[in-house]
C-alpha positions as CSV (number, residue, x, y, z in Angstrom):
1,X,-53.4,33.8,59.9
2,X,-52.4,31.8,56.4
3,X,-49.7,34.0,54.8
4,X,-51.4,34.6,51.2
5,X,-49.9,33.5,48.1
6,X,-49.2,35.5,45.3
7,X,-48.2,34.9,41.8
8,X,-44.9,35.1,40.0
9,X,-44.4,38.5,37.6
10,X,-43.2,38.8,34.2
11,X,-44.8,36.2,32.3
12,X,-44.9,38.7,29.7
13,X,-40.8,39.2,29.4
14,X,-38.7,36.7,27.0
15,X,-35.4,36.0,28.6
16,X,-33.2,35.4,25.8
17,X,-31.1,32.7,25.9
18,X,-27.7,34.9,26.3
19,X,-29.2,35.9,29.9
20,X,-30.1,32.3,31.4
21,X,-28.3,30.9,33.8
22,X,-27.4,27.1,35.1
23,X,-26.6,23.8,33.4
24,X,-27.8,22.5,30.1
25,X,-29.9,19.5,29.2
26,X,-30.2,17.8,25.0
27,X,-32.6,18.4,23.2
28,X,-33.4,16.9,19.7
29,X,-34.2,18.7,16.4
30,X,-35.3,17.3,12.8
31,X,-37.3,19.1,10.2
32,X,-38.7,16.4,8.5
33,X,-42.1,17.0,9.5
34,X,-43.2,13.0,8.8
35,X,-43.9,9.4,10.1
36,X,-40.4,8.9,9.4
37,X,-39.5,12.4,11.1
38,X,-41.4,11.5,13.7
39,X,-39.8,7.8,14.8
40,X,-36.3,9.0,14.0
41,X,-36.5,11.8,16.6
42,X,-38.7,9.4,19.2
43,X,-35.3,6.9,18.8
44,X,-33.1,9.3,20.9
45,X,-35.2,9.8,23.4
46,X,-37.4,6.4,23.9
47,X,-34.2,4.7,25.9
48,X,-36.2,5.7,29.3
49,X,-39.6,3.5,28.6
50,X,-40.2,0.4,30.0
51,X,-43.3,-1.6,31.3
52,X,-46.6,-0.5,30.2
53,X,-46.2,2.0,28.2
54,X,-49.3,5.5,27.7
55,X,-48.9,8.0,25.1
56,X,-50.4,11.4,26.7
57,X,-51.7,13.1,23.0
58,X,-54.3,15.7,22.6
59,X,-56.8,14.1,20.5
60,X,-58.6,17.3,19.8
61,X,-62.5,18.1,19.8
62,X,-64.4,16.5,16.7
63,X,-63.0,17.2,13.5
64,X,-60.2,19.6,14.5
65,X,-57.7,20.4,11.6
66,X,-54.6,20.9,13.5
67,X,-54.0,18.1,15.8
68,X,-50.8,15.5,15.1
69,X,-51.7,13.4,12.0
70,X,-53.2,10.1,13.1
71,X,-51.0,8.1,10.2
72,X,-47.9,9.7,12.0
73,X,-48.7,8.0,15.8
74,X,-50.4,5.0,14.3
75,X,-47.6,4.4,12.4
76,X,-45.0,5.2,15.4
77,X,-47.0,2.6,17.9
78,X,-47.1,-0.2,15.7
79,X,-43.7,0.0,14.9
80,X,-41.9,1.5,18.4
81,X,-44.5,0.3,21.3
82,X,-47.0,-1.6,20.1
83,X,-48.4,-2.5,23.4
84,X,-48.6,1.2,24.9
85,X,-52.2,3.4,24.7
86,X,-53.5,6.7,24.4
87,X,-54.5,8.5,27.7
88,X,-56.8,11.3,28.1
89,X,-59.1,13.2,30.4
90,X,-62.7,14.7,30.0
91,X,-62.7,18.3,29.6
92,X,-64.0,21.0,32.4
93,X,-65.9,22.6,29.6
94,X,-69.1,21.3,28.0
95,X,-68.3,20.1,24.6
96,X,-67.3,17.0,22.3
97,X,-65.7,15.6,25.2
98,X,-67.4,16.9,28.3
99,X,-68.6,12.9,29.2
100,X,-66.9,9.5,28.5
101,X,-69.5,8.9,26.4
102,X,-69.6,11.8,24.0
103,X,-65.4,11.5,24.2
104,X,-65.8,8.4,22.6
105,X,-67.8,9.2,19.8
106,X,-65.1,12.1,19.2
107,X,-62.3,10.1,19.6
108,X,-64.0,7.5,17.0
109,X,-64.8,10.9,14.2
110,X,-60.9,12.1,14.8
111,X,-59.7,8.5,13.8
112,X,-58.3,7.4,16.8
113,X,-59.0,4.3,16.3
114,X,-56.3,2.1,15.7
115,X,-54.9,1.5,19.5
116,X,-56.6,1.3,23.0
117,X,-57.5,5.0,24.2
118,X,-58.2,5.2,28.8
119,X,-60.0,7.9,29.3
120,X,-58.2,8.1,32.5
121,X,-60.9,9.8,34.4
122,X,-63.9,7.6,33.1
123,X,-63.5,5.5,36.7
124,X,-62.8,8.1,39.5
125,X,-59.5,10.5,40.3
126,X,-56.3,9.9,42.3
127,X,-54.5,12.4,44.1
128,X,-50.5,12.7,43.1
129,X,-48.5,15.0,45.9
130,X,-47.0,18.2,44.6
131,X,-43.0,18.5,45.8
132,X,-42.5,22.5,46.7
133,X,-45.8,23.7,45.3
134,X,-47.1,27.2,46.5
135,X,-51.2,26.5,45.4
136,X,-51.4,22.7,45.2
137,X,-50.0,20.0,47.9
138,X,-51.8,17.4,45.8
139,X,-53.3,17.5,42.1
140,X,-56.4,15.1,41.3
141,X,-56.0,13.0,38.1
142,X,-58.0,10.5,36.0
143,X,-57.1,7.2,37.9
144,X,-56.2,5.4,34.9
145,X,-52.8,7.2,34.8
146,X,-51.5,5.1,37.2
147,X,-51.5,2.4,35.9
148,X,-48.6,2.9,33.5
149,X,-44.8,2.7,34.3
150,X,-44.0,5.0,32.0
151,X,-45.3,8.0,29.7
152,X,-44.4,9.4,26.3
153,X,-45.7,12.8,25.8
154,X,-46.4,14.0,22.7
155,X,-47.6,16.8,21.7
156,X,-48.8,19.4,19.2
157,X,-46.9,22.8,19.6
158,X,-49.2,25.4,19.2
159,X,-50.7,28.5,20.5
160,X,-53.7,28.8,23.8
161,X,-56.2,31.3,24.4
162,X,-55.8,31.3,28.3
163,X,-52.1,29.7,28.6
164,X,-50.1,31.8,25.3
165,X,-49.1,28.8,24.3
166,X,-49.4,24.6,24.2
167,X,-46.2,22.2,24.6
168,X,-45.5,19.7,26.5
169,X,-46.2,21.7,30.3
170,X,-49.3,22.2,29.1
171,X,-50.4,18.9,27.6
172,X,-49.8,17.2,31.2
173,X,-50.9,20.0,33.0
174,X,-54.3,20.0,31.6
175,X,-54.3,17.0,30.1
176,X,-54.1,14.8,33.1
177,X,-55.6,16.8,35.4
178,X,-59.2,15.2,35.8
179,X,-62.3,16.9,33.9
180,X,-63.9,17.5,36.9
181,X,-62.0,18.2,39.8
182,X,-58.3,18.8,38.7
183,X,-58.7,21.2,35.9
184,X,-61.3,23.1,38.7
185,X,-58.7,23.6,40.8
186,X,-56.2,24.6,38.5
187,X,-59.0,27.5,36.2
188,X,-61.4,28.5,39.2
189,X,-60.9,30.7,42.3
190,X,-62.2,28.7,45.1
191,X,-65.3,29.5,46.4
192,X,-66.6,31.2,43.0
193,X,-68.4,30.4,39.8
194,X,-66.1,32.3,37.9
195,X,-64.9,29.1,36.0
196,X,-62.3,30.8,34.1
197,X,-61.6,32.9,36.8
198,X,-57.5,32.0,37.2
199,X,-55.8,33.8,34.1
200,X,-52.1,35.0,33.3
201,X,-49.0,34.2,36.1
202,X,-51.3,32.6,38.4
203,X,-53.4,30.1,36.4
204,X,-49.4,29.1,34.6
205,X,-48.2,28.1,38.0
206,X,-51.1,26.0,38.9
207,X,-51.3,24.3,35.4
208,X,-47.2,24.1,36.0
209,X,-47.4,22.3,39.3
210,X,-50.2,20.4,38.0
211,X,-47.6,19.1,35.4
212,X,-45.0,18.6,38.4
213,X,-47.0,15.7,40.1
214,X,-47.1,13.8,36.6
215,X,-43.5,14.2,35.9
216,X,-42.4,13.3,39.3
217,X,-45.2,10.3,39.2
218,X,-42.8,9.5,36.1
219,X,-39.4,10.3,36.9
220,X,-37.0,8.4,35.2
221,X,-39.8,6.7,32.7
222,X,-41.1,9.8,30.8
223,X,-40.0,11.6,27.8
224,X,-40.7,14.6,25.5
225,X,-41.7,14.9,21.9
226,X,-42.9,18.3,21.0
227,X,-44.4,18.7,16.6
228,X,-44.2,22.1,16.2
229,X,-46.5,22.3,12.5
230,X,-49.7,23.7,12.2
231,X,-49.6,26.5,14.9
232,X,-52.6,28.4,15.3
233,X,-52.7,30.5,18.1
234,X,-55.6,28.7,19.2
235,X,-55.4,25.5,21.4
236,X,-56.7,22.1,19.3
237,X,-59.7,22.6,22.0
238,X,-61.2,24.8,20.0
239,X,-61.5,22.4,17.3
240,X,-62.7,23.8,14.0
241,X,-63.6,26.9,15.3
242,X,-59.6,27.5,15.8
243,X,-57.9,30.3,14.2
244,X,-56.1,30.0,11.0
245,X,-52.2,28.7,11.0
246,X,-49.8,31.6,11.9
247,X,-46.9,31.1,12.0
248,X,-44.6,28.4,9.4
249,X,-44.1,24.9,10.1
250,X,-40.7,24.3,11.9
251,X,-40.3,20.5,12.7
252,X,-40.3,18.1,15.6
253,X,-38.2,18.3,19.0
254,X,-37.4,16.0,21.8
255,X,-35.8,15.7,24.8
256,X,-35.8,14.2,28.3
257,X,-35.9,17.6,29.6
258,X,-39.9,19.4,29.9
259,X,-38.5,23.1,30.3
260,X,-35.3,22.4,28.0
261,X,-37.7,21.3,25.3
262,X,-40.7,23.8,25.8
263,X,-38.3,26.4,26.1
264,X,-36.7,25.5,22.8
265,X,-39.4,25.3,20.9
266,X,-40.3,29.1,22.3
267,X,-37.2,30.0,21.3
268,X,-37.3,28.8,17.8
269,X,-40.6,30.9,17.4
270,X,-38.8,33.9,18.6
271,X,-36.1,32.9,16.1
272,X,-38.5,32.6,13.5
273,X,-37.1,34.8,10.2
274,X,-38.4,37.9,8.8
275,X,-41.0,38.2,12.0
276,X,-42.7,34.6,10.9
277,X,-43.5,34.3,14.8
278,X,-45.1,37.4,15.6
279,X,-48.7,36.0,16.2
280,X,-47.7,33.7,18.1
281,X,-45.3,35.8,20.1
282,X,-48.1,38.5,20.9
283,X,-50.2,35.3,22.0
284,X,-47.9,34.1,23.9
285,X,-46.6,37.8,25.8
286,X,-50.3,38.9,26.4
287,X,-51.2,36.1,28.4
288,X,-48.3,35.8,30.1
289,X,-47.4,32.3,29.3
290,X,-43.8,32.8,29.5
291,X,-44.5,32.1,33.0
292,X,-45.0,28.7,32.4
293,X,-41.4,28.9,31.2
294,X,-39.5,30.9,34.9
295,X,-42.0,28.4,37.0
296,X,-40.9,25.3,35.9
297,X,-37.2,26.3,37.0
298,X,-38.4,27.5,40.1
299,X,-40.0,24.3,40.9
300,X,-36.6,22.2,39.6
301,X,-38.2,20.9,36.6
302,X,-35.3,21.3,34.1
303,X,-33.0,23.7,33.1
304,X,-33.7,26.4,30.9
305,X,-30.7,26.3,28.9
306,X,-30.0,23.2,26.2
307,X,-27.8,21.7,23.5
308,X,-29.7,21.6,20.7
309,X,-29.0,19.0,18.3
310,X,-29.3,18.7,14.5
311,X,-30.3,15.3,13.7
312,X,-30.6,16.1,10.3
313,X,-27.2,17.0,9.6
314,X,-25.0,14.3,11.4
315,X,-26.0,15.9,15.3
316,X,-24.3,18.8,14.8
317,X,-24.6,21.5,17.8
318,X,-26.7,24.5,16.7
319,X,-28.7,27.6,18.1
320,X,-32.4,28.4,17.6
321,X,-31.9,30.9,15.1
322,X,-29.5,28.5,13.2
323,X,-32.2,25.8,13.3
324,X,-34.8,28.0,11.8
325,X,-32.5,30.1,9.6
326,X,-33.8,28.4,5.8
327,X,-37.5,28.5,6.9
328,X,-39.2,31.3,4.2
329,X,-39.4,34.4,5.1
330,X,-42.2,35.0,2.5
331,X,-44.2,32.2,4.2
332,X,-48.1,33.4,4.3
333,X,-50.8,31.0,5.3
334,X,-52.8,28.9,3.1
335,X,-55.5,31.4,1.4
336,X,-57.8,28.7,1.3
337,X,-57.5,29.2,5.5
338,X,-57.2,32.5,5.8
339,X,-60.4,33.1,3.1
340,X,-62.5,30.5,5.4
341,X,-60.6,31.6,8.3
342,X,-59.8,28.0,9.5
343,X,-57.3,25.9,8.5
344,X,-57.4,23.1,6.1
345,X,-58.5,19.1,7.5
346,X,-55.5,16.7,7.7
C-alpha cells in the first residue's frame, strides 16, 4: 500500500532570523524604486545570463494597477538584453487570460508591447523532473520555456489570496506551470472538481516544487529580482478588483539565491516600522505561506540566511530592520485608493 503523504506544519510561524541555521547567500538592496533603481540592482546579479535570454514577469490581468511599471522593464531590455522575451502561461481560471487569444489582447491593453512575449503554453506542455519532491516526480510546463538558456525572474513582491504572499517562488511556481495541466496539479485534489481544493502547507509545497523543476531546468543561468512597491495583499491576478496598497513601498532586491531573496524580502515586511507590515503579515500567517519559506530549504533550494547588501550606500552589510529603519512610520495609503478601494493606475 502507497505510504500517504502529508504536508509540512507551521506555515503560520515566522522564524526570525536569530534562530535560522546554515550558511549564507548575497543578496542585493537599493531603494530607489526606478528604471535607474531597477538596472543598477539587475548589474550585480545579471553575470549568470548567457544565450537566449526570457524574462519570467507577471504581466497582470487587463488594466491592473499594481504590476511592475512597463517603462521600468522596457527600459531595462533595451538597454541590458535586448534580445531576451517575456514568458508567460495561460491561467487555470477563466479570465483575461484564460486562452492565447484573449492573453494577447490583455498583454496588448497592459502595454506590453515593446518586446516579443511566448506564451509558453500556447503550443503544448513539457514535463521537467522534480529532484526529492514528495507530490510531484515531474511538473508540466508551457513548452516554450525551453527554449531559453537562461531566465531572469522578476517580479512584483506583493501579497496572494491562496499563497500569503507573491515573490519570486511563486512567480515560477505558478507562472510556468502550464494553464491547463500544471497549475491543476499543483490547486486541485486529484480526482475532484474542487478546483481550489489544495490550500495552506500543502498547496505551498506543490507550488514550491513546482518552482524546483524550473530552477533546476536553470541552474547556473537564472537570477532573482524581487520590486517590493505597491503591495496589496492581493495577487496582480486579481487585476483591478485587487485590494488597496497596504503596506509602504520598500525598494528592489536581488540575488542568485530564491529562498535567500524571498526570505528577505519577508523579513523586511516583518521589519517594517511602527507595524507598516501588519496586513501583509496577517496575509501572509493565515494562509500559511511561510511554508513556502521552510520548503524551499527542505528541498535544497537556498539558504535561508543572507548578507544583505546596501547598494545605496557604498555595499555596506546591513540587517532587515536597518534596511527599512527611515521608511515613515506615518505612512497611510493613498485616500484616493482607499476611498475607491483600489489602487491608483501606473
Amino acid at each position: 500500500m502507497k505510504e500517504k503523504v502529508m504536508p509540512g506544519k507551521n506555515g503560520n510561524k515566522y522564524i526570525s532570523y536569530s534562530e535560522r541555521t546554515g550558511e549564507e547567500s548575497v543578496v542585493f538592496f537599493t531603494r530607489d524604486l526606478s528604471e535607474e533603481g531597477m538596472k543598477k540592482i539587475f548589474d550585480r546579479v545579471c553575470a549568470v545570463l548567457e544565450g537566449k535570454v526570457a524574462i519570467k514577469l507577471h504581466t497582470g490581468e487587463a488594466e491592473g494597477p499594481n504590476i511592475i511599471p512597463r517603462p521600468w522593464v522596457k527600459e531595462l531590455i533595451s538597454s541590458r538584453l535586448p534580445d531576451a522575451e517575456i514568458v508567460e502561461t495561460n491561467t487555470y481560471y477563466e479570465g483575461s487570460r484564460y486562452t492565447t487569444e484573449e492573453h494577447r489582447k490583455t498583454l496588448e491593453t497592459n502595454g506590453w508591447t515593446f518586446c516579443p512575449v511566448n506564451i509558453t503554453d500556447e503550443f503544448g506542455v513539457a514535463a521537467l523532473p522534480v529532484k526529492g519532491g514528495k507530490w510531484f516526480s515531474e511538473m508540466h510546463v508551457g513548452k516554450g520555456l525551453l527554449d531559453y538558456d537562461s531566465l531572469l525572474v522578476l517580479t512584483h513582491f506583493k501579497g496572494h489570496t491562496m499563497g500569503g504572499f507573491g515573490g519570486s517562488n511563486k512567480n515560477i511556481g505558478i507562472g510556468c506551470a502550464d494553464g491547463r495541466i500544471g497549475k491543476k496539479e499543483i490547486h486541485t485534489p486529484e480526482g475532484t472538481d474542487d478546483m481550489w481544493g489544495i490550500t495552506e502547507e500543502e498547496f505551498m509545497e506543490r507550488m514550491t516544487e513546482s518552482t524546483k523543476s524550473v530552477v533546476d531546468h536553470f541552474t547556473g543561468h537564472i537570477c532573482f529580482v524581487n520590486t517590493m512597491r505597491n503591495m496589496s495583499v492581493s495577487c496582480d491576478c486579481e487585476g483591478p478588483m485587487a485590494e488597496p496598497v497596504v503596506a509602504p513601498d520598500v525598494g528592489i532586491l536581488a540575488s542568485l539565491d530564491i529562498l535567500a531573496l524571498d526570505n528577505a524580502c519577508i523579513d523586511l515586511i516583518y521589519n517594517l516600522p511602527e507595524g507598516g507590515g501588519k496586513a501583509m503579515i496577517e496575509r501572509v500567517e493565515t494562509r500559511h505561506g511561510l511554508r513556502q519559506l521552510s520548503y524551499m530549504k527542505e528541498l535544497g533550494m537556498g539558504n535561508d540566511r543572507y548578507t544583505l547588501i546596501d547598494i545605496d550606500n557604498d555595499d555596506a552589510v546591513i540587517s532587515a530592520g536597518e534596511a527599512v529603519k527611515d521608511i515613515d512610520p506615518e505612512w497611510k495609503p493613498d485616500l484616493y485608493n482607499v476611498f475607491w478601494g483600489r489602487n491608483k493606475k501606473i
